[in-house]
N, C-alpha and C positions, 0 to 999 in steps of 0.2 A: 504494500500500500504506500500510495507517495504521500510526501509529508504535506499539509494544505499549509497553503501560505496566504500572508496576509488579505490582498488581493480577490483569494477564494474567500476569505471570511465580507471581503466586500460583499462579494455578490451574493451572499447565502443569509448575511443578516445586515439588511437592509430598512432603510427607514420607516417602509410601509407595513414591516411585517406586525401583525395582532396576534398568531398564536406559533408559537414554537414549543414542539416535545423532542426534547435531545434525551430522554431517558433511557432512549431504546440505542442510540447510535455513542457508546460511550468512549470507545477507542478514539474517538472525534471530538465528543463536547469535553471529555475529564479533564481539563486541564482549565490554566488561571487566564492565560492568552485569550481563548474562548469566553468564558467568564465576562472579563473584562470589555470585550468587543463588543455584548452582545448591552452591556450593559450602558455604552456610549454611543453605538448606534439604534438600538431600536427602543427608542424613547417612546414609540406607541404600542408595545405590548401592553393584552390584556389577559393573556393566557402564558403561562410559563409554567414548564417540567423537568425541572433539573433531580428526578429519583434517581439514586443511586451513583451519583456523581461525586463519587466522594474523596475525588483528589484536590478539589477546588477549595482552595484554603478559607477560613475564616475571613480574613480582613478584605482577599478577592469576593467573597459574598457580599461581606459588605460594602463593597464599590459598585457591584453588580445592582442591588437593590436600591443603590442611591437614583441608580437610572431608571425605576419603574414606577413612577411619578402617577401613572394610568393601568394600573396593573387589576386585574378584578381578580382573579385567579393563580395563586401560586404553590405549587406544589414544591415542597425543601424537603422531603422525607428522605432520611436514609443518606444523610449526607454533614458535613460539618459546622451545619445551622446550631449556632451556640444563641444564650441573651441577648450579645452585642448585635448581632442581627434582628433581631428580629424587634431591637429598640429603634435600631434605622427603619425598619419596617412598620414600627410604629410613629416616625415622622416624617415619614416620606410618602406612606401609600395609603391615600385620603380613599382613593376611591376601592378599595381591596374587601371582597365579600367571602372569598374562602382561601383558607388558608390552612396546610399541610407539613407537619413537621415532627411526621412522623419517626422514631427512633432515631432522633439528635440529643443532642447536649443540653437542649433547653430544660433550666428550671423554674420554680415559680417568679424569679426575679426578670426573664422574660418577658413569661404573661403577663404579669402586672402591668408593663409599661405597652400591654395593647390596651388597656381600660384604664390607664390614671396616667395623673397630667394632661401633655398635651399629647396626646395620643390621637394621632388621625384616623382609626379605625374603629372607630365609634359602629359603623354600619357593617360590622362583623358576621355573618350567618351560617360559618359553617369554620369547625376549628378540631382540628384531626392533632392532637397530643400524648397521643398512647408509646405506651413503651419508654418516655424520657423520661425525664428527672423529675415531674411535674409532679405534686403531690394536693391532696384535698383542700386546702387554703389558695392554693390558685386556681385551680379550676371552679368553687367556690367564689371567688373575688371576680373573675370575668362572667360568670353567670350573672351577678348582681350588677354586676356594670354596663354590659352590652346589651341594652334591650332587643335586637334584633338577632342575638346569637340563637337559633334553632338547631344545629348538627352540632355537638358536639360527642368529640371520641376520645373515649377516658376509659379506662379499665375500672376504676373506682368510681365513677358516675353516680353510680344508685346509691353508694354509701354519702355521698356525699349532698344528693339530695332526702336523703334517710334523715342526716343530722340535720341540716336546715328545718326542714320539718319538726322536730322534736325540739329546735331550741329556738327559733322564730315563729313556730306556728304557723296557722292556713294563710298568710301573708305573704310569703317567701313557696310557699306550695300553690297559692295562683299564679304568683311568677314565673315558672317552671312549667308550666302549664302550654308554654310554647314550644318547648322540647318535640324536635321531631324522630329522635334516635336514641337509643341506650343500650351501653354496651358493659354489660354485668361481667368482669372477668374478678372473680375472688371474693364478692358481693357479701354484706348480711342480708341471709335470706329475707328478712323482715323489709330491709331499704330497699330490695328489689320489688317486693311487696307494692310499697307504699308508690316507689317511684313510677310502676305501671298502672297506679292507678290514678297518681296525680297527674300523668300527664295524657288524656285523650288524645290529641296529636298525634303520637307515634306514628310512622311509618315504617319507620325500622327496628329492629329489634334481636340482640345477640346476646344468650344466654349463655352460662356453663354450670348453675345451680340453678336445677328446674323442681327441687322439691314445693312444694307447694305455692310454685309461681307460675304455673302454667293456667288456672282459671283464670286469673286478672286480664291474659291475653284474649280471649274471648270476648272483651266488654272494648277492644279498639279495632274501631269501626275501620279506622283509614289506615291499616296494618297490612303493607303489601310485601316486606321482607323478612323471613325467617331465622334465623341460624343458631343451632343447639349444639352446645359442645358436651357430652355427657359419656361416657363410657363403660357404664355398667352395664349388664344387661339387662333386656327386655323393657330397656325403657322407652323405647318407641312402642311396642305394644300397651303400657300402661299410663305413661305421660302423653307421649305426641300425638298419636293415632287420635285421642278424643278430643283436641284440640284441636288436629288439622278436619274432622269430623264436622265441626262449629263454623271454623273462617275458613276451612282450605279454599273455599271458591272466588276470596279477596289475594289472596297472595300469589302475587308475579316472581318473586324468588327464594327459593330456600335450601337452606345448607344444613346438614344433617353432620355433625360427628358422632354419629351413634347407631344403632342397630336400626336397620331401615329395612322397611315393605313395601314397595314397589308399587306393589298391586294396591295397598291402602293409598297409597300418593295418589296415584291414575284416576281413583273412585273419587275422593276425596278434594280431587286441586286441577280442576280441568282447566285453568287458566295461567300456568306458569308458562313464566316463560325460560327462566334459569331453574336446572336442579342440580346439587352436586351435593354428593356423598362421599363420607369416608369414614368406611367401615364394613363389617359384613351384613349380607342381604339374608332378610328372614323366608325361609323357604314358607311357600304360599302354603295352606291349610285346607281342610275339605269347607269349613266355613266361607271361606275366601273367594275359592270357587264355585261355590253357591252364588253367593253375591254378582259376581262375574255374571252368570247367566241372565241370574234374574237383571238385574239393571243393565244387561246387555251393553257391557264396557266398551268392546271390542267394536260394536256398531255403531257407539258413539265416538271412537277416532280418536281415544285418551293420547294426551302428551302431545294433540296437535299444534299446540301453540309453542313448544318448546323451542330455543333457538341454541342456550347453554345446556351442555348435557357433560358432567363430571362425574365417575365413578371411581375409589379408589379402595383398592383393598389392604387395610393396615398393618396386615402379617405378610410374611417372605415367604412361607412355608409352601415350594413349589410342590404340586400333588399333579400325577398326568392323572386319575382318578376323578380329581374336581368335575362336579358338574356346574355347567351353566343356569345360575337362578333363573327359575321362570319369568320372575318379574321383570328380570334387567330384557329377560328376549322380547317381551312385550313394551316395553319403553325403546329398546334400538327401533323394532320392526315400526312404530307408531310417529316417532320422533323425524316427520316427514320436512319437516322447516329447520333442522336445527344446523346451528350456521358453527359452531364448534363442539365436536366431539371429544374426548380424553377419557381413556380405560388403563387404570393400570392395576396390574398383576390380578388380574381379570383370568385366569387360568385355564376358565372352562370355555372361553371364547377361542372355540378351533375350528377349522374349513367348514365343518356340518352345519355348527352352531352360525356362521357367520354367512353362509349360503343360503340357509333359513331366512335367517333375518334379512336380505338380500332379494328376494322375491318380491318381499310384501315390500322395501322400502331400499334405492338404489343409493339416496346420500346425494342426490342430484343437486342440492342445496347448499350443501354444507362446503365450506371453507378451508378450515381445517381440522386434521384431524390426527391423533395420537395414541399409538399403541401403544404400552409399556409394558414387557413381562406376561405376555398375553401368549396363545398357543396356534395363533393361524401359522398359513405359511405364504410361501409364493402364488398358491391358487386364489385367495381370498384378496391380496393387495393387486393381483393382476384382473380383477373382475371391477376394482375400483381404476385402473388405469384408463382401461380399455373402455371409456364410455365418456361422452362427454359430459361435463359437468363443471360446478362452480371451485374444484378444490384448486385452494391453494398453495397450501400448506401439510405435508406428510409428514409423519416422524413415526420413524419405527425403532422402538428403545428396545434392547434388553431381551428380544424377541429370538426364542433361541432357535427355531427351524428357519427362521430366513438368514440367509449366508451374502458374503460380502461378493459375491457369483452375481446372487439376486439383485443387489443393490444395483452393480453396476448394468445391469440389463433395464434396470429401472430409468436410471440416467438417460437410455438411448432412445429410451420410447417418448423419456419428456423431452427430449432435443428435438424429437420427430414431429409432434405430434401438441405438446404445450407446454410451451414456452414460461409460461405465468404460473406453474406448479412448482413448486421448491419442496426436497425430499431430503430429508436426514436419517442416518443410520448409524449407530452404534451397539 
């Protein structure tokens, strides 16, 4: 790769430009040269994505951000966003409505200086601070400061509107009442409690302690995203299952870390649009099957709205044995719009299993797509070559009957035939 020089950084950040994501192209943006550029010529960004750029020093951030004077959007996650930025950031970017600073350096001496003094970010509404140094007194002090703050992402969130509650009273609990998101990681069951109930609002919603917090979900009405972190078992059978029973027919996306049914999702959530799991799938039951008929699932076309479709299996434990859960064949075969697929160590997914599902639904859609540790071989990736279609993006992981033979025969047919498919193989 040739080294870009100045010149190139003319033409690529330029004065007109409103949105740049360099998070993806890092061998190019990671550096202070960049940084620096981007921050004295494109004085009219309003979207910026510098994730995982994290060679860009400290004080380069902060030169970078003195330039974003019109900025609405800025993503700093996962990079070396300390206080002193994000204090320029609170005197520089008046007009700045979300903002991302995920797993940096910042602590509550940061935050503070988005909501006291002079602080230009008064019109705040969305503040992603998980994983840093941030602790309940700052995230606490910008909720009471920012009236217009609604996303905020905190691990400790509920605890912290728990104690509000309990030491300000229903004063501080209609305040919060704007809250559009809550992200319970380590929570008192009880502030998780109180926090889903004080804030009607929700729209989203990420649990990891569902003891007795899974009724309150049922009473928010505007509740379109799910995600449960739980790892015991059968707790999708006894928690999720009556819940998604209640609203599954409001929620566009949900994430499952725990034992998942398939078949309950499909009956229960005909309007997702994203699903992704991680974990093992509960083999379907003669009740299940019943259901199946009687509401006649199958002629209703379950999973036709899906576009995300994630499956992953949390054990290594390769078995040529494993069977393919019924439900997962019923969600590939159904999932006729989904625009990204991803399976891994998916075991029981082999030629039979994958020819099946292949009849009813060809993938003509879909974008990209990603085996990992899964047991097809050459005949099932050669049925997806050989047809036209919307794929872009191939990756075959881990995959231990396709050989580097394969691969390269793979190469010859997208050289022939599409040009716009990109395939990886290791």
């Amino acid at each position: 790769m040739k080294r870009l020089k100045r010149n190139h950084l003319d033409l690529l950040f330029h004065d007109y430009l409103e949105k740049l994501d360099i998070s993806t192209c890092r061998m190019v943006a990671d550096n202070d040269e960049v940084a620096r550029h981007i921050g004295l010529r494109c004085q009219k960004l309003k979207e910026l994505n510098i994730n995982l750029c994290k060679r860009m020093s400290k004080k380069v951030l902060c030169q970078l951000v003195e330039g974003l004077s019109n900025i609405v959007s800025l993503i700093m996650s996962n990079t070396n966003c300390n206080d002193q930025v994000l204090v320029v950031i609170a005197q520089t970017c008046n007009k700045i409505r979300h903002l991302n600073v995920q797993n940096t350096l910042v602590t509550d001496t940061g935050v503070l200086s988005l909501s006291t003094g002079e602080s230009k970010c008064l019109g705040l509404q969305s503040l992603d601070v998980s994983r840093c140094k941030v602790t309940n007194t700052g995230v606490e002090a910008v909720l009471k400061s920012l009236p217009d703050l609604q996303w905020v992402t905190y691990e400790g969130i509920c605890d912290v509107i728990g104690e509000l509650l309990i030491r300000d009273g229903q004063a501080n609990g209609q305040q919060m009442c704007r809250l559009k998101k809550l992200t319970a990681q380590g929570c008192k069951r009880d502030n998780i409690q109180a926090a889903l109930m004080c804030c009607p609002l929700l729209t989203t919603v990420c649990l990891d302690n569902i003891d007795g917090c899974m009724e309150p979900l049922c009473g928010l009405e505007r509740l379109t995203c799910l995600e449960i972190y739980d790892n015991r078992q059968n707790v999708f059978e006894s928690s999720v299952a009556p819940v998604l029973e209640k609203i599954g027919t409001q929620l566009h996306t949900l994430v499952l870390h725990c034992d998942t049914n398939f078949t309950v999702i499909g009956l229960c959530c005909p309007n997702l649009i994203s699903l992704c799991c991680y974990d093992s799938v509960s083999v379907m039951n003669d009740f299940q099957q019943k259901q199946l008929k009687s509401q006649n699932m199958l002629e209703k076309a379950p999973f036709s709205h899906l576009q995300i479709l994630k499956f992953t299996r949390t054990h290594d434990d390769w078995s040529d044995s494993e069977v393919m859960p019924e439900g997962l064949v019923i969600v590939l075969s159904y999932c006729k719009q989904v625009k990204s697929l991803e399976l891994k160590r998916v075991h029981g997914l082999t030629d039979d299993v994958f020819s099946q599902v292949f009849t009813v639904n060809k993938f003509t859609e879909t974008e990209s797509m990603l085996f990992d540790s899964c047991s097809i071989t050459d005949v099932s990736v050669r049925l997806l070559l050989h047809q036209e279609s919307a794929l872009k993006s191939l990756l075959l992981l881990n995959c231990p009957d396709i050989t580097v033979k394969n691969y390269n025969s793979y190469k010859k047919v997208i050289a022939m035939s599409n040009f716009n498919l990109k395939i990886e193989y290791w």
